[in-house]
NULO-817252 format. One record per atom (N, C-alpha, C): atom name; residue number from 1; residue in one letter; x, y, z. Coordinates in steps of 0.001 Angstrom, whole numbers, always signed. Atoms other than C-alpha are relative to their C-alpha. Layout:
// residues N
+----+-----+----+---------+---------+---------+
: at :   i : aa :       x :       y :       z :
+----+-----+----+---------+---------+---------+
: CA : NUM :  a :       X :       Y :       Z :
...
+----+-----+----+---------+---------+---------+
This chain:
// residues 96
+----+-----+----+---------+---------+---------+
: at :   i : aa :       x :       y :       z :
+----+-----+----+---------+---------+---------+
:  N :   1 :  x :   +1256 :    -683 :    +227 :
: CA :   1 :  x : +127302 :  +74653 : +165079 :
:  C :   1 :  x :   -1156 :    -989 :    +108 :
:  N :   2 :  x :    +880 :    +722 :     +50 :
: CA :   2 :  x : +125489 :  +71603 : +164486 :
:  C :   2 :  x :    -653 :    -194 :   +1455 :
:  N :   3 :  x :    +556 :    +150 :   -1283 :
: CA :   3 :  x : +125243 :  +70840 : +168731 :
:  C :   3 :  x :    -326 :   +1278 :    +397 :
:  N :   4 :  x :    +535 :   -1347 :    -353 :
: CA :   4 :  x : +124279 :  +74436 : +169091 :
:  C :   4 :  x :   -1498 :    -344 :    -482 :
:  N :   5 :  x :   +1537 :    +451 :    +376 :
: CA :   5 :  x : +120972 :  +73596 : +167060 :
:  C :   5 :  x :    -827 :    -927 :    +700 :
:  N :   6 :  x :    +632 :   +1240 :    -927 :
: CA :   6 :  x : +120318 :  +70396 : +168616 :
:  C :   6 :  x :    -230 :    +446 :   +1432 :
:  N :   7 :  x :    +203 :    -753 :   -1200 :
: CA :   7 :  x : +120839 :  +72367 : +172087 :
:  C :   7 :  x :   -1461 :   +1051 :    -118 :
:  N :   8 :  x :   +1343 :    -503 :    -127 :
: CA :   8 :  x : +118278 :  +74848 : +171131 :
:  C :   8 :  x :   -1487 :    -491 :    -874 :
:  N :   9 :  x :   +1379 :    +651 :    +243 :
: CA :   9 :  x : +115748 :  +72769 : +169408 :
:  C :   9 :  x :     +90 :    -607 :   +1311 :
:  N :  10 :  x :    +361 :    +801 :    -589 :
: CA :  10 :  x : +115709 :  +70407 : +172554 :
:  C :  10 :  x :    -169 :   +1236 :    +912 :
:  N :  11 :  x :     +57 :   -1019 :    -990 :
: CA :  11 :  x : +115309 :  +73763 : +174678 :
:  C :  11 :  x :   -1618 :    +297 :    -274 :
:  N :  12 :  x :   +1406 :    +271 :    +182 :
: CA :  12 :  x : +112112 :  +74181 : +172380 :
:  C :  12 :  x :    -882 :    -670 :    +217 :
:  N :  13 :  x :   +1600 :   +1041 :    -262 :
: CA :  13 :  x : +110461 :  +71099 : +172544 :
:  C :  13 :  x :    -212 :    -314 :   +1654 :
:  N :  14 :  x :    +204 :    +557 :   -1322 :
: CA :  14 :  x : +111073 :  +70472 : +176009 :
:  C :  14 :  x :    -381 :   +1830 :   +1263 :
:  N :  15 :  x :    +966 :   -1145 :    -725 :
: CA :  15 :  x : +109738 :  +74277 : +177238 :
:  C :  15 :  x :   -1024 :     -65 :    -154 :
:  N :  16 :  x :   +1635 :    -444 :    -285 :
: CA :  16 :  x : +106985 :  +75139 : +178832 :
:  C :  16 :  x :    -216 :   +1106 :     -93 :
:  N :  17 :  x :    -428 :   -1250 :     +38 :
: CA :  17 :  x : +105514 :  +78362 : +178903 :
:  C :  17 :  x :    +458 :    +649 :   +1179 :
:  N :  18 :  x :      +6 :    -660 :    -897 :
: CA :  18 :  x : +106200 :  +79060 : +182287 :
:  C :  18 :  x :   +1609 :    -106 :    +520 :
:  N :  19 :  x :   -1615 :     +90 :    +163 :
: CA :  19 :  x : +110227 :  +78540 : +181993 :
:  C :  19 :  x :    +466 :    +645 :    -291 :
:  N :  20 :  x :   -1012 :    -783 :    +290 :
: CA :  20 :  x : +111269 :  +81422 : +180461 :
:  C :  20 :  x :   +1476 :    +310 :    -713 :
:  N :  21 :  x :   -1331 :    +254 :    +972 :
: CA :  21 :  x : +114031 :  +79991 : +178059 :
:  C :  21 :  x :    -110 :   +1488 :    -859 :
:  N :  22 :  x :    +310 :   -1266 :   +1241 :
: CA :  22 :  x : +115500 :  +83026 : +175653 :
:  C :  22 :  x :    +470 :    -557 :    -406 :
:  N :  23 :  x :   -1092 :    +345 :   +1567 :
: CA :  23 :  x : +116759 :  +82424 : +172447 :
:  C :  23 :  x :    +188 :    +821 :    -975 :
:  N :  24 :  x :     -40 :    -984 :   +1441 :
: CA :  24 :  x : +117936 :  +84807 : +170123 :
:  C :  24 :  x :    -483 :   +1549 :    +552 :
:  N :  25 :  x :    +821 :   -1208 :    -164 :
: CA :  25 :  x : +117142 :  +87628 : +172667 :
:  C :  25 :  x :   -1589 :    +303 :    +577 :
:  N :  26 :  x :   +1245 :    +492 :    -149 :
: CA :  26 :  x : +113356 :  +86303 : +173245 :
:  C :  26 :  x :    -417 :   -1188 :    +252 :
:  N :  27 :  x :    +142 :   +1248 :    -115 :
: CA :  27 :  x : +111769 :  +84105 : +174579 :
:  C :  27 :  x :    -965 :   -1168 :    -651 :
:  N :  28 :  x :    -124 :   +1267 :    +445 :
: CA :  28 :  x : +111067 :  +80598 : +173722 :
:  C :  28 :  x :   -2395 :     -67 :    -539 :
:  N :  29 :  x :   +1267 :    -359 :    +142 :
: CA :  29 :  x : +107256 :  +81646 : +174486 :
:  C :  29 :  x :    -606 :    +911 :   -1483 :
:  N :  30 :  x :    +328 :   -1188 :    +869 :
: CA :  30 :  x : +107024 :  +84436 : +172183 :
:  C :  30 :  x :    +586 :    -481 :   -1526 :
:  N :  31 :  x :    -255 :   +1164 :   +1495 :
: CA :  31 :  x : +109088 :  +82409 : +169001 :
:  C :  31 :  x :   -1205 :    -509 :    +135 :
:  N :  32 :  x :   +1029 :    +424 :    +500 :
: CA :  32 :  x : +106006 :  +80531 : +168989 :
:  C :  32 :  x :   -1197 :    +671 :    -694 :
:  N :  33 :  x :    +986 :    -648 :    +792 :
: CA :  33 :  x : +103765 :  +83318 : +168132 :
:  C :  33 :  x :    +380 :    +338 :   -1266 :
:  N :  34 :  x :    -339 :    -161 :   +1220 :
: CA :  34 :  x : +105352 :  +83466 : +164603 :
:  C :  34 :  x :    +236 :   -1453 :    -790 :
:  N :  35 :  x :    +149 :   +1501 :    +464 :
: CA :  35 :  x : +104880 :  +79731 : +164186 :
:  C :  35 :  x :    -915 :    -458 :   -1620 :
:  N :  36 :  x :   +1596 :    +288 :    +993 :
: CA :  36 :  x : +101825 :  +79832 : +161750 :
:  C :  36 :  x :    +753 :    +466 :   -1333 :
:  N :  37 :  x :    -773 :    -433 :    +634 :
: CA :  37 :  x : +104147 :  +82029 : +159940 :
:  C :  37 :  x :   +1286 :   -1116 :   -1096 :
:  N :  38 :  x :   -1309 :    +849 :    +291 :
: CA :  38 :  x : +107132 :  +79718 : +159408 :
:  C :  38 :  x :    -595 :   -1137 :      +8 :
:  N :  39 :  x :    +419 :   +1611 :    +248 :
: CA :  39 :  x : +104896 :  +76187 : +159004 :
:  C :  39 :  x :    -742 :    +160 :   -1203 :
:  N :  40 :  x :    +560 :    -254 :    +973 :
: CA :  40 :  x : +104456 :  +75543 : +155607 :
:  C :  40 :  x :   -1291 :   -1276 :    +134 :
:  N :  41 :  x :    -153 :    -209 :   +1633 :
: CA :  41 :  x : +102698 :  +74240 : +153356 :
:  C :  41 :  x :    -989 :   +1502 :    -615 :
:  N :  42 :  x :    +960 :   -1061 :     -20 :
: CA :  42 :  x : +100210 :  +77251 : +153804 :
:  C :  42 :  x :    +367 :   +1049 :   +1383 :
:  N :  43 :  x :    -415 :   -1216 :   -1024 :
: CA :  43 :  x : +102008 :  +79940 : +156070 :
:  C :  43 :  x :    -361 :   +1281 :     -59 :
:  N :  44 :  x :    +595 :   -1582 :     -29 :
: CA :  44 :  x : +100293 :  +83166 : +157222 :
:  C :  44 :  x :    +929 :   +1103 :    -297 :
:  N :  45 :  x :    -487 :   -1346 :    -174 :
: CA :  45 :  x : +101340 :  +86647 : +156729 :
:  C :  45 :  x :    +665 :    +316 :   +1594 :
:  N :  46 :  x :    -672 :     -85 :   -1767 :
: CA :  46 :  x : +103415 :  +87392 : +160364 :
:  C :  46 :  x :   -1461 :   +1080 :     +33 :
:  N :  47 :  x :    +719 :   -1113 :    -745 :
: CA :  47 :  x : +100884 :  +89031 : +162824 :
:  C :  47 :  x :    +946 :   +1128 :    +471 :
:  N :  48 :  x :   -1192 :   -1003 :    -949 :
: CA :  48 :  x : +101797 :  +92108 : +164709 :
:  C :  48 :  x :     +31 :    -697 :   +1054 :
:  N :  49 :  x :    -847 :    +454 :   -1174 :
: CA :  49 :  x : +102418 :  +90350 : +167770 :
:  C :  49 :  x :   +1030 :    -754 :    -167 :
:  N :  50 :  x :   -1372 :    +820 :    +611 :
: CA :  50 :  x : +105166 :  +87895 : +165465 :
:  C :  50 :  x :    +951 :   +1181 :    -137 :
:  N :  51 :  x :    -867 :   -1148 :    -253 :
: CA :  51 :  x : +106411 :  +91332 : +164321 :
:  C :  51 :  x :    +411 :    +469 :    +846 :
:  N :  52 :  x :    -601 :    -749 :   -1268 :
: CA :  52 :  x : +106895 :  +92666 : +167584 :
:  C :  52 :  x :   +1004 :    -731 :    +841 :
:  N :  53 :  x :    -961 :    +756 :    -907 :
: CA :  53 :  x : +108670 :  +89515 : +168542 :
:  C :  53 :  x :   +1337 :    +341 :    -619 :
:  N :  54 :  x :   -1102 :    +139 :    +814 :
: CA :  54 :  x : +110823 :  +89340 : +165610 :
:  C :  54 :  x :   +1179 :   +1745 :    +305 :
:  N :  55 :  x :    -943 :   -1565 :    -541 :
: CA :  55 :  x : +111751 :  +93495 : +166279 :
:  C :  55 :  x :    +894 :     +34 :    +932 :
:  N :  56 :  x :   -1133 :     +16 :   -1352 :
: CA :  56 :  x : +113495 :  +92342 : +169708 :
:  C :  56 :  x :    +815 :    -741 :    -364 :
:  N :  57 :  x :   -1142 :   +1051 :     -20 :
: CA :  57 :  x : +115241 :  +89461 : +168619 :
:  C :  57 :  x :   +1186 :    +684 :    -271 :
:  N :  58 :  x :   -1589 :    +269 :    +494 :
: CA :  58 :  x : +118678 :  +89094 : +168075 :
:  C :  58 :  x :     +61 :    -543 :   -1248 :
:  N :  59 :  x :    +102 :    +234 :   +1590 :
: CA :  59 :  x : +118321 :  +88863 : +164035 :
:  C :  59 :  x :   +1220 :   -1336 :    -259 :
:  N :  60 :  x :    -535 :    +769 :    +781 :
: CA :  60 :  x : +121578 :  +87487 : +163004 :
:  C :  60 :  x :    +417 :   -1606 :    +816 :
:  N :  61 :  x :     -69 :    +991 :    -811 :
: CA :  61 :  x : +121830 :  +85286 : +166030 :
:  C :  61 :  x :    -963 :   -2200 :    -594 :
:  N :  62 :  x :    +825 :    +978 :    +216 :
: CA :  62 :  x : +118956 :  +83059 : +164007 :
:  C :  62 :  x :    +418 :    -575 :   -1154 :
:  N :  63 :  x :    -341 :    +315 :   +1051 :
: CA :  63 :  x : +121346 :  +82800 : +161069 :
:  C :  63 :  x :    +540 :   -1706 :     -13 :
:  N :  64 :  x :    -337 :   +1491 :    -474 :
: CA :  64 :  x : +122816 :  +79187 : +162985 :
:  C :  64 :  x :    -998 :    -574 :    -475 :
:  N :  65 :  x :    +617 :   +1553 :    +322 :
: CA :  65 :  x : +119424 :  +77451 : +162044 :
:  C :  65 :  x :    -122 :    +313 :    -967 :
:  N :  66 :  x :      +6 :     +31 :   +1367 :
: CA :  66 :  x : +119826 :  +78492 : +158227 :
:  C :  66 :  x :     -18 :   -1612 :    -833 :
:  N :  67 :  x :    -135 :   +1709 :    +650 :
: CA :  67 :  x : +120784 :  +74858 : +157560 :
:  C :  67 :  x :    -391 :    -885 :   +1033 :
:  N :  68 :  x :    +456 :    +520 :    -519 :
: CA :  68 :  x : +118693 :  +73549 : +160069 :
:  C :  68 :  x :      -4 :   -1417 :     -93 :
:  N :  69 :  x :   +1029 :    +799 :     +35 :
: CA :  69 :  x : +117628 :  +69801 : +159420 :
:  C :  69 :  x :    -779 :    -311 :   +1651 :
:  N :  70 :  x :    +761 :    +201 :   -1451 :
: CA :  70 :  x : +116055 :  +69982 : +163256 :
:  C :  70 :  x :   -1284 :    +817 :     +96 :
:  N :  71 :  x :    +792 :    -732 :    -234 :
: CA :  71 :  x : +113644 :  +72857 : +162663 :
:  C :  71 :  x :   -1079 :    -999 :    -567 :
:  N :  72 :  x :   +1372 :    +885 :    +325 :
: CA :  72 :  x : +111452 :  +70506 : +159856 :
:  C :  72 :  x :    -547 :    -721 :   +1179 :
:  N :  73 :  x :    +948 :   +1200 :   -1111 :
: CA :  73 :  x : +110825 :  +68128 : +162974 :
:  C :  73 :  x :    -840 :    +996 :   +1053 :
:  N :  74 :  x :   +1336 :    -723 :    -735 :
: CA :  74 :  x : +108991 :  +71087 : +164790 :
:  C :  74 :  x :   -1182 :    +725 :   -1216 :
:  N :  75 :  x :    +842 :    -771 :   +1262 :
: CA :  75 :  x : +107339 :  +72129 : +161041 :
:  C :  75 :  x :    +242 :   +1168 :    -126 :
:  N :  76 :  x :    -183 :   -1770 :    +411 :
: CA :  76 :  x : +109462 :  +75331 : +160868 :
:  C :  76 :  x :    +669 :     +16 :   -1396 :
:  N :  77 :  x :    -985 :     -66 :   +1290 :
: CA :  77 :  x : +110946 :  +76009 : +157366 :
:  C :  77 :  x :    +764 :   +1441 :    +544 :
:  N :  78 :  x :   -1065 :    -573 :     -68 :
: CA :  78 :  x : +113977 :  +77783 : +157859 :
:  C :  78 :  x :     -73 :   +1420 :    -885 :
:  N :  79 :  x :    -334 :    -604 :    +822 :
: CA :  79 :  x : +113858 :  +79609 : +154715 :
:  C :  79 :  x :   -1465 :   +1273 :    +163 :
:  N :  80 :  x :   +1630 :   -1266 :    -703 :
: CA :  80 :  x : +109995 :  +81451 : +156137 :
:  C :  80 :  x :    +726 :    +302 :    +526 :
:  N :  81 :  x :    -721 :    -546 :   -1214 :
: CA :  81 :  x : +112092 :  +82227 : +159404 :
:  C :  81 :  x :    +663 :    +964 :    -727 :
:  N :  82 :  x :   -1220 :   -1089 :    +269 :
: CA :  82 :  x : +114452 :  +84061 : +157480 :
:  C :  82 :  x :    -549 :   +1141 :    -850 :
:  N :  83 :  x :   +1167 :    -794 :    +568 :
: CA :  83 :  x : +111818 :  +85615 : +155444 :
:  C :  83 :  x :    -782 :   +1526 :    +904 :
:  N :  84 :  x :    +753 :   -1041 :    -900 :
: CA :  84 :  x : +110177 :  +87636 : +158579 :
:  C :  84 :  x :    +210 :    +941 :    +534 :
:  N :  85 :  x :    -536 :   -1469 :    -224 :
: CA :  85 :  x : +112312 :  +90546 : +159199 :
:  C :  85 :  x :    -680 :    +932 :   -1655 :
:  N :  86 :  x :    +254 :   -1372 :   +1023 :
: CA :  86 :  x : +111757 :  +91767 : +155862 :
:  C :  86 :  x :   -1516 :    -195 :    -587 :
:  N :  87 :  x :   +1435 :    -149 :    +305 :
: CA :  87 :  x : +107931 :  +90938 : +155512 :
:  C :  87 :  x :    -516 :    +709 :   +1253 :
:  N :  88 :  x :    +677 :    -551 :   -1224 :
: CA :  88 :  x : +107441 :  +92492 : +159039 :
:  C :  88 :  x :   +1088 :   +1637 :    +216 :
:  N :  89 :  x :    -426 :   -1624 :    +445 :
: CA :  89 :  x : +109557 :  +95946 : +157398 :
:  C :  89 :  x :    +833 :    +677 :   +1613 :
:  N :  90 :  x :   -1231 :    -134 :    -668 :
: CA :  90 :  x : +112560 :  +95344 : +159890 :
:  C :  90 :  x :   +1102 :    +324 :    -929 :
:  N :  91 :  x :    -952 :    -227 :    +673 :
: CA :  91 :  x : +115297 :  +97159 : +159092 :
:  C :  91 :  x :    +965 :    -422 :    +574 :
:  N :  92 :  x :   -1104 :    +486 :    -472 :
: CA :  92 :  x : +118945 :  +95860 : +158664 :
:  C :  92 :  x :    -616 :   -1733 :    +600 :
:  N :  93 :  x :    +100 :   +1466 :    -208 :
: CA :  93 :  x : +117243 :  +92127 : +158232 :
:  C :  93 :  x :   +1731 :    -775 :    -194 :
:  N :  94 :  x :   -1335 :    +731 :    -374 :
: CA :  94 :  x : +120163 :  +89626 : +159048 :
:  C :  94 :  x :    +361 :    -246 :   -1299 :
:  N :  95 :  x :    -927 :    +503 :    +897 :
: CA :  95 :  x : +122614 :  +88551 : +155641 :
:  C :  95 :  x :    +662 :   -1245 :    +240 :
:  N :  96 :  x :    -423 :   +1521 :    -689 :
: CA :  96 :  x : +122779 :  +84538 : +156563 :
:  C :  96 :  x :    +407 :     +84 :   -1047 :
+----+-----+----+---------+---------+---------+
């Protein structure tokens, strides 16, 4: 599991937007619009365009970076991420 993370963090940092990586169902582009969201120490409310990402994903697919330590090095907390199905009133949020 662990080289699964490291595979898709280095998929993150090293996309552009015009690459088209998916992850989780969505792409690599569109995870970023729920960024503001998931970077603490002061993280927004998800927009609707985060919600609308998070609605396509592949939910439990995002349960692998639960024990992240790779997400802190892009400033995502894990534990927001997992937070945004059920602040953006998705039903059947994932059970990591």
């Amino acid at each position: 599991m662990y080289l699964q993370q490291r595979v898709v963090v280095a998929l993150l940092i090293g996309t552009d937007n015009s690459s088209g990586q998916i992850i989780c169902n969505i792409s690599a582009e569109d995870l970023f619009k729920c960024k503001p969201s998931v970077t603490p120490p002061n993280p927004t409310p998800p927009s609707k365009d985060c919600c609308d990402v998070i609605s396509h994903a592949n939910l439990s697919c995002f349960c692998i970076f639960k024990n992240s330590h790779l997400l802190p090095f892009l400033s995502i907390d894990p534990n927001l991420a997992l937070q945004l199905p059920t602040l953006c009133n998705i039903s059947n949020p994932p059970n990591c």
